[in-house]
C-alpha positions as CSV (number, residue, x, y, z in Angstrom):
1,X,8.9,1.1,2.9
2,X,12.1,1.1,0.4
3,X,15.2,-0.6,2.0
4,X,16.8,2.9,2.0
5,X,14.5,5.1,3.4
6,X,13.8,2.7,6.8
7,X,17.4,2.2,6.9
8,X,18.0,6.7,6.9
9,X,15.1,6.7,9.5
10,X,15.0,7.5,12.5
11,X,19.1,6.4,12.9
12,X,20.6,8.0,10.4
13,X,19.2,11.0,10.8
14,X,20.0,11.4,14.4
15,X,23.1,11.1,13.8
16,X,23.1,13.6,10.6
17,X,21.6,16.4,12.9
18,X,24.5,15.6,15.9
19,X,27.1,15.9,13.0
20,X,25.9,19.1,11.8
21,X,25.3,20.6,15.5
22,X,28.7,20.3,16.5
23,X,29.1,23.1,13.6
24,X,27.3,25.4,15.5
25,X,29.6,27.3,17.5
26,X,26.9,29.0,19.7
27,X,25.8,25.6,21.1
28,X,29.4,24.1,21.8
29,X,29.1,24.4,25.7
30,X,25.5,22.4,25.3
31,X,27.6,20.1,23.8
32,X,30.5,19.9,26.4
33,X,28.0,19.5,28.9
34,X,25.7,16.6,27.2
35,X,29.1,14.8,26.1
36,X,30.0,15.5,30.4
37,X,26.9,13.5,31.3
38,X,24.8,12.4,28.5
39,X,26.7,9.0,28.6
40,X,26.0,8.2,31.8
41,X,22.4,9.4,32.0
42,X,21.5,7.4,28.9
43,X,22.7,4.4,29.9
44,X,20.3,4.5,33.4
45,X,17.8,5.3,30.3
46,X,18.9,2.0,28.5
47,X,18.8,-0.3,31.8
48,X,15.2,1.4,32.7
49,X,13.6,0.4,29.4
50,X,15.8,-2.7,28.5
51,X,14.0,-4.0,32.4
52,X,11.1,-2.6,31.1
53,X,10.3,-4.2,27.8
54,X,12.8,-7.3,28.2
55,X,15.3,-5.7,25.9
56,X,18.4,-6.8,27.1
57,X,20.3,-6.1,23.7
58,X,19.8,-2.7,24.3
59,X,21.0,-2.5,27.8
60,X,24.6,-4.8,26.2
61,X,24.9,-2.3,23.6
62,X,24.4,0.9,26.0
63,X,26.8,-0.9,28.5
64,X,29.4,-1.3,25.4
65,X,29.2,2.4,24.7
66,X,29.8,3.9,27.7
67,X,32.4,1.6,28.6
68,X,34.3,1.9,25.5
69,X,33.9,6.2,26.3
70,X,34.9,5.6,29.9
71,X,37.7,4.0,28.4
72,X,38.9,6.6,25.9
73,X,39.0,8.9,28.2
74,X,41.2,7.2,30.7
75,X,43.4,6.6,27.4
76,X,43.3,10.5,26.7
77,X,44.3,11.3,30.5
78,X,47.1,9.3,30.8
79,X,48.0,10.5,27.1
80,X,51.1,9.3,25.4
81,X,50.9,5.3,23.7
82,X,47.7,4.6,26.2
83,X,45.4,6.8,24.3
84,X,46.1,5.5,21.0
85,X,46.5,2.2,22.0
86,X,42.8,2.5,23.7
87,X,41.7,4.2,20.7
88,X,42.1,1.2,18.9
89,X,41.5,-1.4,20.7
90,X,38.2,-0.7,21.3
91,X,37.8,0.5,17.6
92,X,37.9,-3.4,16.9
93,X,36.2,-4.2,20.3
94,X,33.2,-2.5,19.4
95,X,32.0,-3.4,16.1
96,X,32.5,-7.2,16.6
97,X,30.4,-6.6,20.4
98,X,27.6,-5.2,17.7
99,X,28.1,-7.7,15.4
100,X,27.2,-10.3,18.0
101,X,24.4,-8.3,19.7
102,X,22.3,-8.2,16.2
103,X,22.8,-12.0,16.0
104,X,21.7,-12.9,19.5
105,X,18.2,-13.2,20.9
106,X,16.2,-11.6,23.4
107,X,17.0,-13.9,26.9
108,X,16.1,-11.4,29.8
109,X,18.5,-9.3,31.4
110,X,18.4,-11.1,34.9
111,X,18.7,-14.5,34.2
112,X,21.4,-16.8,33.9
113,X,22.2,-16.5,30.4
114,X,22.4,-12.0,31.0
115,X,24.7,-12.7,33.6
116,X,27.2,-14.5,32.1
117,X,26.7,-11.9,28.9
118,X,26.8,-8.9,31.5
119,X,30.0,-10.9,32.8
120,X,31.8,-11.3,29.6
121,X,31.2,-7.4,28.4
122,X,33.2,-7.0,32.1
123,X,35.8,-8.9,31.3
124,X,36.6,-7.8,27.5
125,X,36.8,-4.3,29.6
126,X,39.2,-5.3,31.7
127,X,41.5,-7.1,29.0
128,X,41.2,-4.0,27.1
129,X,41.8,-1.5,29.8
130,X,45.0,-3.8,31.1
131,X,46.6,-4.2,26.9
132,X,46.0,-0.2,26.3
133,X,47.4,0.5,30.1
134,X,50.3,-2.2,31.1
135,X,51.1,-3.4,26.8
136,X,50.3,-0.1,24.2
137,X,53.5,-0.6,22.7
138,X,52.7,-4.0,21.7
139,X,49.3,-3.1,20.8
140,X,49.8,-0.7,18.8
141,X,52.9,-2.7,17.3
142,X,50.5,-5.5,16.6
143,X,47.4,-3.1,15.4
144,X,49.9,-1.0,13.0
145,X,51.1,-4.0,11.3
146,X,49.2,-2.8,7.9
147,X,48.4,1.3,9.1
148,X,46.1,3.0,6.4
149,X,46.9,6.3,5.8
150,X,44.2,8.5,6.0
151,X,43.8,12.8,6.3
152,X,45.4,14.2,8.8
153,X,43.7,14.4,12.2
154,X,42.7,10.6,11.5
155,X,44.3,7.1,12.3
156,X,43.3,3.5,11.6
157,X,44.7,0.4,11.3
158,X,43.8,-2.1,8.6
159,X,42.7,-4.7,11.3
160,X,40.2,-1.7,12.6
161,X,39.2,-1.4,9.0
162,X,38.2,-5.0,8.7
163,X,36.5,-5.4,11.9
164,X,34.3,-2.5,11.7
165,X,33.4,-2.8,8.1
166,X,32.5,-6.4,8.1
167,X,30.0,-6.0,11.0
168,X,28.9,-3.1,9.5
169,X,28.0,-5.1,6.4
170,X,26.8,-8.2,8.2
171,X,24.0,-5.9,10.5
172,X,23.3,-4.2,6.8
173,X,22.8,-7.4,5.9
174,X,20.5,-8.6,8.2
175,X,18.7,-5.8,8.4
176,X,17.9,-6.5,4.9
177,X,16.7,-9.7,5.6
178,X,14.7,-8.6,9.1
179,X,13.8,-5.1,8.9
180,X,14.7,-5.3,12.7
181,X,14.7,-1.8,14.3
182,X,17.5,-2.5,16.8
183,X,19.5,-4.3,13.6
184,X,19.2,-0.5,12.5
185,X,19.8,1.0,15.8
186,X,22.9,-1.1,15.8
187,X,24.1,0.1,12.5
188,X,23.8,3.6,12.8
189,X,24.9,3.8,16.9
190,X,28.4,1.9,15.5
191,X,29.2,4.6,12.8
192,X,28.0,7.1,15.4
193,X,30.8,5.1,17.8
194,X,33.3,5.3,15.1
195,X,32.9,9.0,14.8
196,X,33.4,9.2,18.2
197,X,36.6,7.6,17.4
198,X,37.8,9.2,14.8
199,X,37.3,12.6,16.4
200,X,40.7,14.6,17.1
201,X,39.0,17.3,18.9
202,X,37.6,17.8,22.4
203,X,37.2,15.2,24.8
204,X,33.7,16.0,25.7
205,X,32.8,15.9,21.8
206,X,34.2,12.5,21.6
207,X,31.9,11.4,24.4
208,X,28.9,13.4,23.0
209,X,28.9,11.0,19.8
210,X,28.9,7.9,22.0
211,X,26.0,9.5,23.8
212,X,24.4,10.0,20.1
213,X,25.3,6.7,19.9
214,X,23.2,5.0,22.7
215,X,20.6,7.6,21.7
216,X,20.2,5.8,18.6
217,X,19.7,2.3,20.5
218,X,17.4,3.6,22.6
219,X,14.5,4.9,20.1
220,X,15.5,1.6,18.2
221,X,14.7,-0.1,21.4
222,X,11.2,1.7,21.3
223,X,10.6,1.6,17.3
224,X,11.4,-2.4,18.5
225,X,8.4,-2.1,21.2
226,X,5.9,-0.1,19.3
227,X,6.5,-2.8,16.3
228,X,5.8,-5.6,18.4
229,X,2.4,-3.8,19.5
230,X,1.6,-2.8,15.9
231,X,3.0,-5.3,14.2
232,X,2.4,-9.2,13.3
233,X,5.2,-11.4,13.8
234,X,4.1,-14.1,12.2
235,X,3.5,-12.3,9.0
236,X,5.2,-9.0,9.2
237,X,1.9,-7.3,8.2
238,X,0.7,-4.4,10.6
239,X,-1.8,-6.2,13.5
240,X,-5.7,-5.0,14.6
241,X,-4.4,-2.1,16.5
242,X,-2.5,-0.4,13.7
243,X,-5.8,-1.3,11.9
244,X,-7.8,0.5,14.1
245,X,-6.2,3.7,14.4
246,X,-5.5,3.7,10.5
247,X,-9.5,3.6,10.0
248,X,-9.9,6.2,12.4
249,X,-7.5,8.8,11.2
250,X,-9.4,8.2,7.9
251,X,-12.4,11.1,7.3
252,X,-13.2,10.9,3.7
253,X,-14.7,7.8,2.2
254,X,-13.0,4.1,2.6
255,X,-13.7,0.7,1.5
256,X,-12.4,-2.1,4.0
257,X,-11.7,-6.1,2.8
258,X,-12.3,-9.1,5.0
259,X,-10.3,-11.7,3.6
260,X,-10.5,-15.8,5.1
261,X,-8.5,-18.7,4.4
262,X,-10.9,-21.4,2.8
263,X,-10.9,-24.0,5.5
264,X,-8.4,-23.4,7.3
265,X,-8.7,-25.5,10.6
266,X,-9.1,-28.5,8.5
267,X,-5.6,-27.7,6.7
268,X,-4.7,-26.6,10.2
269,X,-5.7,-30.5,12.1
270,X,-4.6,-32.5,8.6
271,X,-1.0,-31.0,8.2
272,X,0.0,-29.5,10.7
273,X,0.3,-25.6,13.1
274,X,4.1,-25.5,11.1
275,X,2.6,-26.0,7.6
276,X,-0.5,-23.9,8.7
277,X,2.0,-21.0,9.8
278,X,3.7,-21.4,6.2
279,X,-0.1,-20.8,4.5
280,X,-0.9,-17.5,6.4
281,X,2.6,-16.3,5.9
282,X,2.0,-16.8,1.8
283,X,-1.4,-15.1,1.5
284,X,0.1,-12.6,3.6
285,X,2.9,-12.1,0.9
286,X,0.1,-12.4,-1.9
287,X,-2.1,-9.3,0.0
288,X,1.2,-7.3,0.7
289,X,0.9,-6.7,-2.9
290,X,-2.2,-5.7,-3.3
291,X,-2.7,-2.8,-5.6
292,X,-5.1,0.7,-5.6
293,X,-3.6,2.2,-2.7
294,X,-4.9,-1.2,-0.6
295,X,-3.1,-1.9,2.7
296,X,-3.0,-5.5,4.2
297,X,-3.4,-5.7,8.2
298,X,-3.5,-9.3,10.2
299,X,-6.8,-9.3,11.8
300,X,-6.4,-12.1,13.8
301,X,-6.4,-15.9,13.1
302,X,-6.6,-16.9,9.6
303,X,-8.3,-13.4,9.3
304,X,-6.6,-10.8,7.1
305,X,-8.6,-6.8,6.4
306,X,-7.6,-5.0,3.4
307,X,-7.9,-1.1,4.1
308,X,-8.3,1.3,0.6
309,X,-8.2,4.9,1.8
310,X,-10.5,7.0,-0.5
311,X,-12.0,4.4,-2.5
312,X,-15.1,3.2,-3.2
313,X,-16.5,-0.6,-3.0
314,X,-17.0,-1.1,-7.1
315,X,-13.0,0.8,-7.2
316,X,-11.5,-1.8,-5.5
317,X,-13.2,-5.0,-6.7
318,X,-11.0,-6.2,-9.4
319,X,-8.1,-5.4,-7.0
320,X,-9.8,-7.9,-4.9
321,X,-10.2,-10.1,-7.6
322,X,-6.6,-10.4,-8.4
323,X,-5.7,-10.6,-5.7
324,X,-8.1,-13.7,-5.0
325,X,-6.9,-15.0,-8.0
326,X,-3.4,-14.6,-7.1
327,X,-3.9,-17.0,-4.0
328,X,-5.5,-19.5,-5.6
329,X,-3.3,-19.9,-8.3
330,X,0.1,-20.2,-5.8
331,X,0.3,-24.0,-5.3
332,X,1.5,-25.0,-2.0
333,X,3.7,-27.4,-1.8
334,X,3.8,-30.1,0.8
335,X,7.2,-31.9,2.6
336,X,6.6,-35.6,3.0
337,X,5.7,-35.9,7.1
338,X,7.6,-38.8,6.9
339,X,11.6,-38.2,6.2
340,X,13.9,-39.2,7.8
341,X,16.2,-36.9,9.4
342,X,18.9,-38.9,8.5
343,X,18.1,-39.1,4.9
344,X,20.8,-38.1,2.5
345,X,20.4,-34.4,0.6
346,X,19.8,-36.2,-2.5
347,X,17.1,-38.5,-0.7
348,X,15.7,-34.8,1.3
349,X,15.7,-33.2,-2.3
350,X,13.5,-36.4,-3.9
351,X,11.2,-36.6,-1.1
352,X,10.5,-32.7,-1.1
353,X,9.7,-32.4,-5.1
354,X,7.6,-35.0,-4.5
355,X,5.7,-33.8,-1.7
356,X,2.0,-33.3,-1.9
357,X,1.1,-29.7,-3.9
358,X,-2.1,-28.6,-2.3
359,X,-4.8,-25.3,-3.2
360,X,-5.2,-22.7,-1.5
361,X,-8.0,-19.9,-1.7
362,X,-9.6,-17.1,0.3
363,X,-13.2,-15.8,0.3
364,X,-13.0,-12.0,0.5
365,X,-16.0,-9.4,1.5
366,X,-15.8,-5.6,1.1
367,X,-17.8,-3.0,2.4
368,X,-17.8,0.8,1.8
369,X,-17.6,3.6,4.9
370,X,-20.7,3.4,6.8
371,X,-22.6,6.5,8.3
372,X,-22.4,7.2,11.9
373,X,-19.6,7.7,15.1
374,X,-19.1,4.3,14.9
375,X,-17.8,4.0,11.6
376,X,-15.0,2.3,11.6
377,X,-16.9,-0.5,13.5
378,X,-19.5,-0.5,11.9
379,X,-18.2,-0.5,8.5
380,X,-15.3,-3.8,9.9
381,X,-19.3,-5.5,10.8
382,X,-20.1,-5.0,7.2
383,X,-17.4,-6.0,5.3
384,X,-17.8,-9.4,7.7
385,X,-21.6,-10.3,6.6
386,X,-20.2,-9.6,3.1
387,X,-17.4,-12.0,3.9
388,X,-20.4,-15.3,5.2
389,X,-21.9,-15.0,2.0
390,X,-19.0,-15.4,0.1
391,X,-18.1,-18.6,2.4
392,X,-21.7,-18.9,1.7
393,X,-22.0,-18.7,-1.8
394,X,-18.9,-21.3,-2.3
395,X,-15.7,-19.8,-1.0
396,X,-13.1,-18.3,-3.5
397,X,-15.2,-15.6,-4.0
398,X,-15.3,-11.6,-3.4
399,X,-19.1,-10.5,-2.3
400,X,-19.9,-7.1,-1.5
C-alpha cells in the first residue's frame, strides 16, 4: 500500500469527518454531549481491549488523553493565567508522552514495568496540574520566551512548536520504517489532541477532539490486533489466514504458487535460526515483487503461496520464472561466526566483506482453480504435488 494512502487510513480520516461535523450546526448538542462523556467512556474502552489483547500502549496513550482533557478543563474553570498556562503545558506534555509510547514495547499492563509506567503518567499529571495551578505566571513566562504569532483565536509558543513537531516527525518517521498501526494511531490522535488544543470555542468541543483522539488509538489498537492475526511478523507478508479468506472471496478463475526454500533445514542446522530468519525475510522481499497482479502470503515454515486472481497457470509462468530467477541470483552473504565482539569497526568491516557468500534458490509449483466446493483446498493440494516434482526434478525449478 503507498506510504500515503495507509498513513490517510483509517486515522486521518476519522479525524477529517470530526473536523467537518463540528460544521454541522444541527448535530452541535450530539457533540456537546459525546465531548460531556465520550472521554471518559472511551478510555474504560481502551483499558477493556488494551487487558484484552496486551496492549498496554493503548491504555498509556488513552490515559494521556483524558488526563490532559481533565486537565484543560480544570484550567478553563478556574480561568484567568491557569487556563493558558494548562493549555500549554500539556501542549508540550503530550507530544513528547507520544513520542515515547511509539518507541516503547509492548510489556503488559499489570506487571512491574506498567506500573511504574502507570505511575510516572500520575506523576507528570500532578507536576503539571501543581505548575499550571500554584506557578502560571512563571510558566507562561518561561513558555512565552519566543511566542509565535498566529490568527487570532490561536496561541503557541515556540517551545510547543518544537515539541509537538518533532514527535510528530519522529512517529512519521517510524511509521515509515514499521508500517505500525498504533505508530499511525499515534500520529493522527496527537494532531487530533492539538486540535483540541487549539480550539477557542466550547469546552465540550475541546473535549470532543480528545475523545476523537483516543478514538483513533483505539481502531489503531485493533488494526494492531487484526495485523497480528493476518499478518507475518517475521516477514511482513500476509499469513495462511489472510490466504485463506483471499482464495475464498475469489469466484472466477485463479492460479495459486507454492514456493520452498531449496534446503532449507540444512542452511537452517549449518548457519544458524538468525541467518535462517535473514533468508526467509529476503525471498520474502524477492516475492513481494512479484508481478501480474500476484500476491505473496507466508504459508508457514520456509513455505511461501503466490495467489494470481483471474489468471491462468501458462499467464503466470514466466512471472514465476523471474521471480525464481530473481532468488537465485541475490547472493547471500555470510558474517564470519567467529568475531569478536570486541573487534575494532575497521576489523568488524574486514571480517564482514569477507564473509562466506552463499546461493540461495526456491522450487516453485502452480496450479490452476480446481472444480468443486472445495476449491480453494483443493487447488492449495495441487499446486503442492506440482511443487514435489519440482524438488523432484532438481530444485530451482517452476513445475506445473
Amino acid at each position: 500500500m503507498h506510504f500515503f494512502v495507509a498513513l490517510l487510513i483509517p486515522g486521518g480520516l476519522i479525524l477529517a469527518a470530526a473536523a467537518i461535523v463540528t460544521l454541522i450546526e444541527p448535530w452541535r448538542p450530539w457533540l456537546t454531549l459525546l465531548g460531556t462523556h465520550g472521554p471518559l467512556v472511551l478510555l474504560a474502552l481502551a483499558f477493556l481491549l488494551g487487558w484484552r489483547f496486551n496492549r498496554s500502549r493503548l491504555v498509556y496513550g488513552a490515559l494521556l488523553l483524558f488526563l490532559a482533557d481533565r486537565l484543560l478543563l480544570a484550567g478553563n474553570t478556574t480561568g484567568g493565567l491557569a487556563s493558558q498556562a494548562a493549555s500549554w503545558l500539556v501542549a508540550l506534555v503530550l507530544p513528547l508522552n507520544f513520542l515515547l509510547l511509539s518507541c516503547l514495547r509492548e510489556r503488559g499492563l499489570f506487571t512491574p514495568i506498567g506500573g511504574c509506567r502507570l505511575l510516572a503518567i500520575a506523576v507528570q499529571a500532578g507536576i503539571v496540574a501543581h505548575l499550571a495551578f500554584e506557578a502560571p505566571l512563571t510558566v507562561l513566562r518561561w513558555l512565552a520566551k519566543a511566542d509565535l504569532a498566529l490568527p487570532k483565536g490561536f496561541f503557541l509558543s515556540l517551545p510547543v512548536v518544537l515539541a509537538s513537531g518533532a514527535a510528530a516527525g519522529v512517529i512519521l518517521w517510524r511509521f515509515g520504517r514499521r508500517r505500525d498501526p498504533l505508530d499511525q494511531g499515534l500520529f493522527w490522535a496527537l494532531a487530533s489532541a492539538m486540535a483540541a488544543l487549539g480550539f477557542q470555542g466550547p469546552v465540550a468541543l475541546s473535549s470532543y477532539f480528545f475523545a476523537t483522539a483516543c478514538l483513533i488509538l483505539l481502531i489503531a489498537a485493533l488494526e494492531s490486533a487484526h495485523g497480528m492475526a493476518f499478518r507475518d511478523e517475521l516477514t511482513g507478508l500476509p499469513g495462511r489466514r489472510a490466504l485463506n479468506e483471499a482464495m475464498l472471496r475469489l469466484r472466477g478463475p485463479y492460479s495459486v504458487a507454492m514456493v520452498d526454500v531449496d534446503h532449507f533445514k540444512k542452511f537452517n542446522d549449518q548457519y544458524g535460526h538468525d541467518v535462517g530468519d535473514q533468508v526467509l525475510r529476503m525471498v520474502a522481499g524477492r516475492l513481494r515483487q512479484v508481478q501480474g497482479g500476484g500476491r505473496a502470503f507466508r504459508y508457514g515454515g520456509e513455505e511461501f503461496t503466490i495467489l494470481f486472481p483471474g489468471k491462468g497457470r501458462q499467464e503466470v509462468l514466466p512471472c514465476l520464472e523471474a521471480v525464481r530467477e530473481a532468488v537465485a541470483s541475490a547472493r547471500f552473504r555470510l558474517r564470519n561466526a567467529k568475531r569478536s565482539s570486541r573487534q575494532s569497526k575497521a576489523s568488524r568491516g574486514k571480517s564482514k566483506r569477507t564473509g562466506k557468500s552463499v546461493a540461495v534458490t526456491v522450487s516453485i509449483g502452480v496450479a490452476e482453480r480446481q472444480s468443486g466446493k472445495e476449491h480453494a483446498e483443493r487447488t492449495v493440494q495441487a499446486a503442492d504435488k506440482a511443487l514435489y516434482l519440482a524438488k523432484e526434478g532438481g530444485r530451482n525449478r517452476v513445475a506445473t
